[in-house]
C-alpha positions as CSV (number, residue, x, y, z in Angstrom):
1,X,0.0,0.0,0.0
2,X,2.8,2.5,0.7
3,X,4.2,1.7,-2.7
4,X,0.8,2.4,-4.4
5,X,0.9,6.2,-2.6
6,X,4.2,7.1,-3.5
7,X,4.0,5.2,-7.5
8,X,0.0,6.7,-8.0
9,X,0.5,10.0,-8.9
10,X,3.6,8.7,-11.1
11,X,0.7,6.7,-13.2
12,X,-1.4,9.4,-13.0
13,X,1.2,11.5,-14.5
14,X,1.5,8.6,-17.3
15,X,-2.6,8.7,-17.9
16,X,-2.6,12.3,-18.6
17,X,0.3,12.7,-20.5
18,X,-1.4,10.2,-23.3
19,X,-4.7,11.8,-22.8
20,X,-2.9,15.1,-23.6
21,X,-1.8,13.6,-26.6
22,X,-5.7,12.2,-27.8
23,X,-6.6,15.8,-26.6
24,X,-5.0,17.0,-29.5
25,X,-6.8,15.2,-31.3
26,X,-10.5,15.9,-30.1
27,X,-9.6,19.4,-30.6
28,X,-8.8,19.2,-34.1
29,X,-12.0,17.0,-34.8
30,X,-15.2,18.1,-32.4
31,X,-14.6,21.9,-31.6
32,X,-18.0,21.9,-31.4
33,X,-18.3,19.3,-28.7
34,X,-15.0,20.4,-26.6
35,X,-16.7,24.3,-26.7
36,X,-20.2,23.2,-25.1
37,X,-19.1,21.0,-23.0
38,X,-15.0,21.2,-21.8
39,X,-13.8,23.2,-19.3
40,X,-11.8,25.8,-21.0
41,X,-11.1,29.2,-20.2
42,X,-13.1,32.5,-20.3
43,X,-14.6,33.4,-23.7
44,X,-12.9,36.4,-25.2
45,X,-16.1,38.0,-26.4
46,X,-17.6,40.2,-23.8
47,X,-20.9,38.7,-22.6
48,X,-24.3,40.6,-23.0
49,X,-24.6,42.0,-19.3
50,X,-27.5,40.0,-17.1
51,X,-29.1,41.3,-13.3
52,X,-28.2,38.1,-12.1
53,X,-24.8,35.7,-13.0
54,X,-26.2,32.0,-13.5
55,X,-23.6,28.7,-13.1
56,X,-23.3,27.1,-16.8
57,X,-24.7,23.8,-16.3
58,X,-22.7,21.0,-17.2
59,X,-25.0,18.7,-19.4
60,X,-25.2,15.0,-19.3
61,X,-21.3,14.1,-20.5
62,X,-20.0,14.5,-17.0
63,X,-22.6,12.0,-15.9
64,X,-22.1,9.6,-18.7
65,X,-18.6,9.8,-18.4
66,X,-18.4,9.1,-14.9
67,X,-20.9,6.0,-15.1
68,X,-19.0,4.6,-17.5
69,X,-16.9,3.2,-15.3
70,X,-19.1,2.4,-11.9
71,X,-21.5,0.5,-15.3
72,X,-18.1,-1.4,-16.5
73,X,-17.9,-2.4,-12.7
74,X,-21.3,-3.6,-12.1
75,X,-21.6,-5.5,-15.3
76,X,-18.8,-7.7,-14.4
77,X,-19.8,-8.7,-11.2
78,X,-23.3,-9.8,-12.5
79,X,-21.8,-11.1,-16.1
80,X,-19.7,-13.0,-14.4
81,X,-22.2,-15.6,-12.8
82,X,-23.1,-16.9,-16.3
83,X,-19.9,-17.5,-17.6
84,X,-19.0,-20.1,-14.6
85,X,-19.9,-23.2,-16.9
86,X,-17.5,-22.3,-19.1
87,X,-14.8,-20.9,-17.4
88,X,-15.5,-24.2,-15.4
89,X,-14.9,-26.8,-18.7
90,X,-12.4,-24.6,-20.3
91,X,-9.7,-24.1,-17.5
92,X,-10.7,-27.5,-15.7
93,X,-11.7,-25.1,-12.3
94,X,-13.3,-27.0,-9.7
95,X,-16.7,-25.9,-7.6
96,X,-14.2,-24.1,-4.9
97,X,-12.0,-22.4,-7.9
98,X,-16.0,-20.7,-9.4
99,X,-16.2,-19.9,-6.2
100,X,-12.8,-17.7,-5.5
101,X,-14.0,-16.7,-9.3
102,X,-16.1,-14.2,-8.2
103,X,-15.1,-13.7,-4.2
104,X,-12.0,-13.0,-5.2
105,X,-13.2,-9.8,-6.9
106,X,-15.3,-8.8,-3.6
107,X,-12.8,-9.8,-1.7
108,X,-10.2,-7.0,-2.8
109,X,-12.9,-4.7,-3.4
110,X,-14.7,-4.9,0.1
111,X,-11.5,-4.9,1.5
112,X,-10.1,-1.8,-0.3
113,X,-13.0,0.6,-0.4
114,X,-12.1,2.4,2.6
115,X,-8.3,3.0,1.5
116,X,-10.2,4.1,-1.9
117,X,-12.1,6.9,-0.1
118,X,-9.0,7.6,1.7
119,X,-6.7,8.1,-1.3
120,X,-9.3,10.3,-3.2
121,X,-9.1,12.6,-0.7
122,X,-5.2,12.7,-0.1
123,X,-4.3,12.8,-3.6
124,X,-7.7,14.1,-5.5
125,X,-10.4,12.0,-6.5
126,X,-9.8,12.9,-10.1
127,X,-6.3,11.3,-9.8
128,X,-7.3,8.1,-8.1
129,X,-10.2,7.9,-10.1
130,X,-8.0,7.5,-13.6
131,X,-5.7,5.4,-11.6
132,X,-8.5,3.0,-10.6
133,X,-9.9,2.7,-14.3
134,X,-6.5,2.2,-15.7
135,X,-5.7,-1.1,-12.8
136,X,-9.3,-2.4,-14.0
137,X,-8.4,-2.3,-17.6
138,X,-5.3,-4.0,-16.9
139,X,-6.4,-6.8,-14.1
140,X,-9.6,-7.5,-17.1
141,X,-6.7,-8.0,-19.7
142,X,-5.1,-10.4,-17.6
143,X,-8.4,-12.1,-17.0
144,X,-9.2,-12.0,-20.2
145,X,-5.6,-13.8,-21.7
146,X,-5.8,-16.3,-18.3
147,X,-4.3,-19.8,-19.0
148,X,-5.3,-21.5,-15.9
149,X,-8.1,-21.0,-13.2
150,X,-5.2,-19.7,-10.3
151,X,-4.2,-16.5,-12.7
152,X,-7.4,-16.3,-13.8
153,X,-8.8,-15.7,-9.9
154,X,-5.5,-13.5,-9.5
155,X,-6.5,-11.1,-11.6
156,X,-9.6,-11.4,-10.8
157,X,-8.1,-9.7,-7.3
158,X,-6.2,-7.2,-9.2
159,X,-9.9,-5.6,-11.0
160,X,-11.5,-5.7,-7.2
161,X,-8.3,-3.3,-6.5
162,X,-9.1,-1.5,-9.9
163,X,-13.1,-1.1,-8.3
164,X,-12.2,0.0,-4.7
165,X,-10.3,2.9,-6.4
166,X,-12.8,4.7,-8.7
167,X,-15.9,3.5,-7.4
168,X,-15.5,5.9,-4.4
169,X,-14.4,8.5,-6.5
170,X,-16.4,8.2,-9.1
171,X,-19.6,9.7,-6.8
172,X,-17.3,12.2,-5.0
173,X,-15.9,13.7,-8.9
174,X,-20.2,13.4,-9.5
175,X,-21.0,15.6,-7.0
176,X,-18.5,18.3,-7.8
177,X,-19.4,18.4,-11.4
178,X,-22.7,19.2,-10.7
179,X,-22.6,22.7,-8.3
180,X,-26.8,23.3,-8.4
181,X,-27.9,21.3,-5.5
182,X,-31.2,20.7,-7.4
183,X,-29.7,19.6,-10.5
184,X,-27.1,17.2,-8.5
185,X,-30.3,15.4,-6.7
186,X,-31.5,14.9,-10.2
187,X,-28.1,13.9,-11.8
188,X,-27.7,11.5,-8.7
189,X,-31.4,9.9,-8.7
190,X,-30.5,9.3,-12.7
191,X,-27.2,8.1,-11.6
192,X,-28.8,4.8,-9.3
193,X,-31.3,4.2,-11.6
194,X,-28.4,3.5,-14.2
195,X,-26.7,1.6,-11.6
196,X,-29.7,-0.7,-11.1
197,X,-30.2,-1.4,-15.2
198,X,-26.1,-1.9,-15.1
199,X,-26.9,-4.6,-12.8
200,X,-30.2,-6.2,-14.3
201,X,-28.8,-6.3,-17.9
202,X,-25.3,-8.1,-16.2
203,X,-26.4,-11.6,-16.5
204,X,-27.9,-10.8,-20.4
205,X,-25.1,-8.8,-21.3
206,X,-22.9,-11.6,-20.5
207,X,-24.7,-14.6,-21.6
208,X,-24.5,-13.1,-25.5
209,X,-21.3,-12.1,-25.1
210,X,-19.9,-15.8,-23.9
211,X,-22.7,-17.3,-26.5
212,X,-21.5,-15.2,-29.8
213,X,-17.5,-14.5,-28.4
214,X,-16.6,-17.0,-25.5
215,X,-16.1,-16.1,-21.9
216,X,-13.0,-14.3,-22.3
217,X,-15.0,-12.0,-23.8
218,X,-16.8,-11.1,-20.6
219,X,-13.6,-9.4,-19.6
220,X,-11.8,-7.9,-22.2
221,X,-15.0,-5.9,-23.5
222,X,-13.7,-3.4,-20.5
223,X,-10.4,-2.5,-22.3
224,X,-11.8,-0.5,-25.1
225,X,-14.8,0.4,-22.8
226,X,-12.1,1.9,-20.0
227,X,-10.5,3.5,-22.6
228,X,-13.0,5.6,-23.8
229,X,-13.7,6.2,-19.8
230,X,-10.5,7.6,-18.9
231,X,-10.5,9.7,-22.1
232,X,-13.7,10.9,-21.3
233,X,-12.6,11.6,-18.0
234,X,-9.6,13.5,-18.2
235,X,-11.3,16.1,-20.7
236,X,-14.4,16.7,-19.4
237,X,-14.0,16.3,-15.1
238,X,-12.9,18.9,-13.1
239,X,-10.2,17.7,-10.7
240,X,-12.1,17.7,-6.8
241,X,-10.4,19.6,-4.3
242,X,-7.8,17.8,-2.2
243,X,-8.2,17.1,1.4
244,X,-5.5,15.8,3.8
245,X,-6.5,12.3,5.5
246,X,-4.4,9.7,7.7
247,X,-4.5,6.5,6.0
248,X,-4.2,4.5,8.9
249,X,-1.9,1.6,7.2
250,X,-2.0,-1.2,10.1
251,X,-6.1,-0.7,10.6
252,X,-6.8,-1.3,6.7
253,X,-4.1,-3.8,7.1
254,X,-5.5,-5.8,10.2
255,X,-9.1,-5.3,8.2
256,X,-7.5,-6.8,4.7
257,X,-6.0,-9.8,7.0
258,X,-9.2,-10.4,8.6
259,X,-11.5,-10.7,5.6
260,X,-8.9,-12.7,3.5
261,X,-9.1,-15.2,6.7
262,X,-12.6,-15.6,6.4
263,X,-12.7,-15.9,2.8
264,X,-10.3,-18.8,2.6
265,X,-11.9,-20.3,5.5
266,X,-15.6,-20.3,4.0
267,X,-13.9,-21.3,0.5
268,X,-11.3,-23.5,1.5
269,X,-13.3,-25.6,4.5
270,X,-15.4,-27.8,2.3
271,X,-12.1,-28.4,0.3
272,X,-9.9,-29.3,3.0
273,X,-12.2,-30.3,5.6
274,X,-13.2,-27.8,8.4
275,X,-11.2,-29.2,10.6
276,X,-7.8,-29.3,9.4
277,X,-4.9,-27.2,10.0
278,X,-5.4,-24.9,7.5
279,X,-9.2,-24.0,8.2
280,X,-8.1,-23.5,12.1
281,X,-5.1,-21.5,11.4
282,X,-7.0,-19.2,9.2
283,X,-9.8,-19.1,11.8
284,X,-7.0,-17.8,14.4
285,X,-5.5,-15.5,12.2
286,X,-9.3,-14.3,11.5
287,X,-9.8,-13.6,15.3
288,X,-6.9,-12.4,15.8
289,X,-6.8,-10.0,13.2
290,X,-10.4,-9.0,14.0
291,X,-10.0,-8.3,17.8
292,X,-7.3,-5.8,17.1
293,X,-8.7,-4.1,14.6
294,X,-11.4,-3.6,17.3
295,X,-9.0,-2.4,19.7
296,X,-7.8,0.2,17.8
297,X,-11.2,1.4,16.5
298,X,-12.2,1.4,20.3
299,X,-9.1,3.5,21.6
300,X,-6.9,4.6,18.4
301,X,-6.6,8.5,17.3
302,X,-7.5,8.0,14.1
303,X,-10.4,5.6,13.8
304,X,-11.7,4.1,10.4
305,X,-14.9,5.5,11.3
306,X,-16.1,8.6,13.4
307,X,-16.8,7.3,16.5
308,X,-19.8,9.6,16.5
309,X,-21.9,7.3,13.7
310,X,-21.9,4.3,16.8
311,X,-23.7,6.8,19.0
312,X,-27.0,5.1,17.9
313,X,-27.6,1.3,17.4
314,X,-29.0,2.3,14.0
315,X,-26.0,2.9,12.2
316,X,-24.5,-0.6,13.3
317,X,-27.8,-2.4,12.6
318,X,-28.5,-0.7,9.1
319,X,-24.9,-1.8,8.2
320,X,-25.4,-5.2,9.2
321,X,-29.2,-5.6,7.1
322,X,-26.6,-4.2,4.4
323,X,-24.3,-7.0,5.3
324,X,-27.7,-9.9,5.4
325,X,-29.3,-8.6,2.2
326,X,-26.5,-8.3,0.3
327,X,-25.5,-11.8,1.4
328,X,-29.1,-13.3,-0.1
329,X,-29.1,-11.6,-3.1
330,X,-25.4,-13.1,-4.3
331,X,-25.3,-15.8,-2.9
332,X,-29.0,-16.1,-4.3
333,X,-27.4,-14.7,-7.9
334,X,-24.2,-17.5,-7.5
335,X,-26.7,-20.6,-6.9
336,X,-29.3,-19.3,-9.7
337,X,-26.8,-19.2,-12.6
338,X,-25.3,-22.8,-11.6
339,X,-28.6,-24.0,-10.8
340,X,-30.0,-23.1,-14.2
341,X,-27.4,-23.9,-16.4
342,X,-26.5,-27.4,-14.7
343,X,-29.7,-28.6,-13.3
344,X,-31.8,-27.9,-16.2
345,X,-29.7,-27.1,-19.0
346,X,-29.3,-23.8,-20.2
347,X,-26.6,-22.1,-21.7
348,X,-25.0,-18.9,-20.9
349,X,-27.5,-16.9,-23.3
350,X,-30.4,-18.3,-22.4
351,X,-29.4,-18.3,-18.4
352,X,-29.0,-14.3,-18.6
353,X,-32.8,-13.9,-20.7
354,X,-33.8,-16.3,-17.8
355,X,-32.1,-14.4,-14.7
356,X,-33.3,-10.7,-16.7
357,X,-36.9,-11.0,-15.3
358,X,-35.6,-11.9,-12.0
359,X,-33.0,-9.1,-12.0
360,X,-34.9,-6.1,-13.3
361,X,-37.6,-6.1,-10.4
362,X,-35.3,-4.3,-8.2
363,X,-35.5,-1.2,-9.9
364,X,-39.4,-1.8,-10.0
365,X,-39.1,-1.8,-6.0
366,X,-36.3,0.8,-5.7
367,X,-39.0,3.6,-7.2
368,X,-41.7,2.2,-4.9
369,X,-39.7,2.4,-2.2
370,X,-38.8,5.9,-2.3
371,X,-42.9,6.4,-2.1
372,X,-43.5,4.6,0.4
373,X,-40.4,6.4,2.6
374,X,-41.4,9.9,2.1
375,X,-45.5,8.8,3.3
376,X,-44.4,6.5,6.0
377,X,-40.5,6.7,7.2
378,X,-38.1,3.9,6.3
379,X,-39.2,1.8,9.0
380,X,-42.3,0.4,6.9
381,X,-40.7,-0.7,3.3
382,X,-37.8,-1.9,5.3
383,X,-39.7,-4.4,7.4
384,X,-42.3,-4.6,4.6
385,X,-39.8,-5.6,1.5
386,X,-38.2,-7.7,3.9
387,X,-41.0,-10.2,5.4
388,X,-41.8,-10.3,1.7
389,X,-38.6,-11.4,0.7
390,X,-38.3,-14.1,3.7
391,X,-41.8,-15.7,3.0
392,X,-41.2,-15.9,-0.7
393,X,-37.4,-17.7,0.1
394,X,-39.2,-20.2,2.2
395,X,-41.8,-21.0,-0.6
396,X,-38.9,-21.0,-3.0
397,X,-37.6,-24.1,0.0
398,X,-40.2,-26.6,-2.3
399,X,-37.8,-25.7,-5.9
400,X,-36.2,-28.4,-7.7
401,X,-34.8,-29.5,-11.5
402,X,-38.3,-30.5,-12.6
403,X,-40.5,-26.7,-11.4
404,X,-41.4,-25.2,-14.0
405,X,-39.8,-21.7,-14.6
406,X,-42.3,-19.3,-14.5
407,X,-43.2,-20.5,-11.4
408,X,-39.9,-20.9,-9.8
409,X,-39.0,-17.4,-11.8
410,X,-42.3,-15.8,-9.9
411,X,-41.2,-16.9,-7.0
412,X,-37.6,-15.2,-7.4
413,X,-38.7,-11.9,-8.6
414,X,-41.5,-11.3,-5.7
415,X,-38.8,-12.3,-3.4
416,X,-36.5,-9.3,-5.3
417,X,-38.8,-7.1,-5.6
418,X,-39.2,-7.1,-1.6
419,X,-34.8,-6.8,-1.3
420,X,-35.5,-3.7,-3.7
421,X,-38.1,-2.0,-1.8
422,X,-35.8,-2.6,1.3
423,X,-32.2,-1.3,0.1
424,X,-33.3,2.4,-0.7
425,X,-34.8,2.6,2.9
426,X,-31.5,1.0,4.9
427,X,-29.5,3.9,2.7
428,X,-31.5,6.3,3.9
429,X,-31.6,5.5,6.9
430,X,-27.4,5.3,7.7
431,X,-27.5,8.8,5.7
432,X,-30.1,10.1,8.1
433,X,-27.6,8.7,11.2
434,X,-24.5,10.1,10.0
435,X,-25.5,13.5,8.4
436,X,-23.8,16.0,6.5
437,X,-20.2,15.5,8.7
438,X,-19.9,11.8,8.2
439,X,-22.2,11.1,5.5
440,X,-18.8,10.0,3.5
441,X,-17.7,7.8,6.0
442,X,-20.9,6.1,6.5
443,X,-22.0,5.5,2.9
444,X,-17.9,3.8,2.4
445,X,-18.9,1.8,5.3
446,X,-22.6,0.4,3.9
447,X,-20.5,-0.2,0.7
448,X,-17.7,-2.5,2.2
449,X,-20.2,-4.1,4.5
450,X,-22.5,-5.0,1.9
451,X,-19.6,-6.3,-0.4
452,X,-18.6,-8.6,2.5
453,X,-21.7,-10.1,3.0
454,X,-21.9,-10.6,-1.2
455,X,-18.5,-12.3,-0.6
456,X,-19.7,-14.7,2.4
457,X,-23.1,-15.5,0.5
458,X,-21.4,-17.2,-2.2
459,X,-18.8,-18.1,0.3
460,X,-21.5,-20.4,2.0
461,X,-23.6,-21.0,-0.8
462,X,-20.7,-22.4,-2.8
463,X,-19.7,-24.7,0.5
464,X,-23.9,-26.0,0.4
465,X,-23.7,-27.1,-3.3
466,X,-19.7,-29.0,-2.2
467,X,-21.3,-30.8,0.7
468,X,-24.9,-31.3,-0.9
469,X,-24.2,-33.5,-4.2
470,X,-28.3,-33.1,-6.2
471,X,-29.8,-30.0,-6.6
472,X,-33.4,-31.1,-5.8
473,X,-31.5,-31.2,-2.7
474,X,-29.5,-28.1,-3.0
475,X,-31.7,-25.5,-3.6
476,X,-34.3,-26.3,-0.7
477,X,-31.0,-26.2,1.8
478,X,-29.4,-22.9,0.0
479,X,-32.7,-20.8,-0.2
480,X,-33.8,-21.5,3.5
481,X,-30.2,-20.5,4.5
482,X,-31.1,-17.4,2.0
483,X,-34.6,-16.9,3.9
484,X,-32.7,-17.2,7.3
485,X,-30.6,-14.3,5.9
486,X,-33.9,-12.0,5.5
487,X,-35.3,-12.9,8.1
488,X,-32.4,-12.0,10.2
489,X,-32.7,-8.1,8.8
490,X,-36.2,-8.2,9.4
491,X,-35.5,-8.6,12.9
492,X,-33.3,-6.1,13.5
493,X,-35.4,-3.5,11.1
494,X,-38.2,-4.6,13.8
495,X,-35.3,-4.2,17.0
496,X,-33.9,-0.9,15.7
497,X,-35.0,0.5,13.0
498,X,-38.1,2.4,15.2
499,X,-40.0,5.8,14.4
500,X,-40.9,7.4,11.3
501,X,-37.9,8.2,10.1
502,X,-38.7,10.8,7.4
């Protein structure tokens, strides 16, 4: 990590000086693009005089631009899913390798967000932003050219550190672009709903692109896509303002240590048997690691968090029905696209047209939910979505290879569309916790906490399909783990989560 602060701004350095260079070019061929929408200096004409001065607004591109990347990022974690088949047959990767497939990804990424955060604001976001993009591009060209299953899950680590760079940055450079506080609320509100068709149209997206070009395809897409991102970028954001911020090495250290122990444990303990050496040295090192990063949080000068946001049992609580739902839904999405292309026989294009319906309810519940909020506090679709969710998991219990699929497909959207009206509510309510003074801090915290409970979801899920060998047994084990899940949040929406919240 101390290598990557003193070596980032050198890459940076590297980034611009080529984007300099394709500047040259975009002047020469769009003048009338770059003078409507780059940041350039004061027009020489005098301008008609006006009673009132009015901020130029900056248009769509900075928004584009700056999805383009968070969209890249979110494809690949859903597109993913329906290329395990194949990435199983071609590079011979067992169950556990699928597995480290995809958690390898969250794993980095949950694990780095915070020292994301903290970068952008030591060095600029704009800076660690292009940085971010340009480790993607590179970790998804080395998945994309992977001869074997191990270098394919190691750089599958090396995009999570790509993601836990200009994710965070990505919304901090948003925010700046847009100065109106009415126009950012709009730019923002467009901003999710993008986010949410990013992540409906993953497991489509990806099932034509491994049906027409093979799975490697899945990955390497992001090189020209990146790209055009960091071109984008570099001409039309305006660099965020700097702030200084400790870094706190050892705590992210003791946190990286800790999660990479449980992830090996959850992974690894069906392969090696949970009681071996291995699995109860990584166990150790997991508690270990773990209690003193609690220590530290608990008396340190510089905590990863405020200490202020634990003032209230809400902000823990919120974080962990982040932690439970995000744990359902991926692990749900990891046993869906096995389940349907191995138990009843799809391929990878007709596995994402299957998953889309499933998928695409959560923006259906994401709009409701904000309705339902503003009428009767967060409290109500929280719970609500929730119970939803958990009854339709334990219906979803009776599943196996011979259900039909619009019932079974019913079943999984209902149960979705309840997660969807859920998530919007536990967001607003840690923003509501931590205010304007921490409201950074608190929304990198739901982030990582919700990425770890992705990575533990298919974590566990994966160990239930090693230990369970038929999927008509399989699938009524993993969904009532999955319905436990819910139900968990649901309890402590109904413990916590009290008032209306508005």
């Amino acid at each position: 990590m101390m290598h990557f602060c003193i070596y980032a701004p050198k890459l940076y350095g590297f980034i611009t000086s080529l984007a300099d260079t394709m500047m040259l070019v975009w002047r020469t061929a769009a003048p009338a693009i770059q003078e409507k929408y780059v940041m350039s200096a004061p027009c020489p004409i005098p301008a008609k005089p006006s009673a009132a001065t009015h901020p130029t607004t900056p248009g769509l591109l900075p928004l584009i631009t700056l999805a383009i990347g968070f969209v890249m990022a979110m494809l690949d974690v859903t597109a993913v899913n329906v290329a395990l088949s194949d990435i199983s047959h071609s590079l011979s990767t067992p169950l556990s390798g699928l597995v480290w497939v995809v958690d390898g990804y969250t794993l980095t990424f949950a694990a780095l967000l915070l020292v994301g955060g903290a970068l952008a604001d030591r060095y600029g976001a704009k800076v660690i932003y292009l940085t971010g993009l340009a480790v993607f591009m590179v970790g998804s060209l080395f998945c994309g050219a992977a001869p074997s299953g191990n270098a394919l899950i190691a750089a599958r680590m090396l995009q999570g550190v790509g993601s836990a760079l200009f994710m965070p940055s990505s919304l901090s450079l948003l925010t700046h672009a847009y100065e109106d506080d009415r126009v950012r609320a709009r730019m923002l509100g467009t901003w999710s709903a993008i986010v949410a068709v990013a992540a409906a149209m993953g497991p489509l997206v990806g099932g034509i692109l491994v049906d027409r070009f093979g799975w490697r395809s899945v990955f390497l897409i992001n090189v020209p896509v990146g790209l055009l991102g960091m071109f984008m970028a570099h001409m039309l954001i305006p660099a965020a303002p700097k702030h200084w911020r400790a870094l706190t090495i050892f705590s992210h250290a003791l946190g990286i240590t800790a999660l990479a122990a449980l992830c090996f444990a959850l992974i690894e303990g069906p392969v090696y048997g949970w009681t071996s050496a291995p699995i109860l040295t990584a166990a150790a090192v997991l508690l270990i690691a773990a209690g003193a990063l609690v220590q530290r949080e608990r008396r340190g000068a510089e905590p990863l968090l405020p200490r202020a946001l634990f003032a209230t049992p809400r902000f823990a609580a919120s974080n962990l029905i982040g932690f439970l739902i995000n744990f359902g839904v991926f692990g749900q999405l990891f046993l869906l696209s096995l389940y349907l292309q191995q138990a009843r026989g799809s391929d990878a294009l007709h596995t994402g047209m299957q998953l889309l319906p499933m998928m695409a309810v959560f923006s259906f519940g994401n709009l409701l939910s904000g309705r339902i909020t503003v009428r009767w506090g967060t409290r109500v679709p929280m719970l609500g979505g929730l119970l939803l969710a958990t009854l339709m998991a334990v219906v979803l219990t009776t599943t196996t290879s011979h259900t039909p699929y619009p019932l079974f497909a019913l079943g999984v959207a209902i149960a979705n569309w309840g997660v969807g009206i859920a998530i919007p509510a536990m967001t607003t309510t840690v923003m509501q916790v931590a205010g304007r003074s921490h409201a950074n801090s608190a929304a990198a915290a739901l982030n990582a906490n919700r990425q770890i409970g992705a990575l533990v979801g298919v974590a566990i899920v994966g160990s239930i399909l090693h230990a369970v060998t038929t999927w008509d047994s399989r699938m009524p084990f993993a969904f009532s783990v999955i319905g436990l899940s819910y139900c968990a949040a649901a309890l402590l929406v109904w413990r916590f989560i009290s008032g209306p919240a508005k």
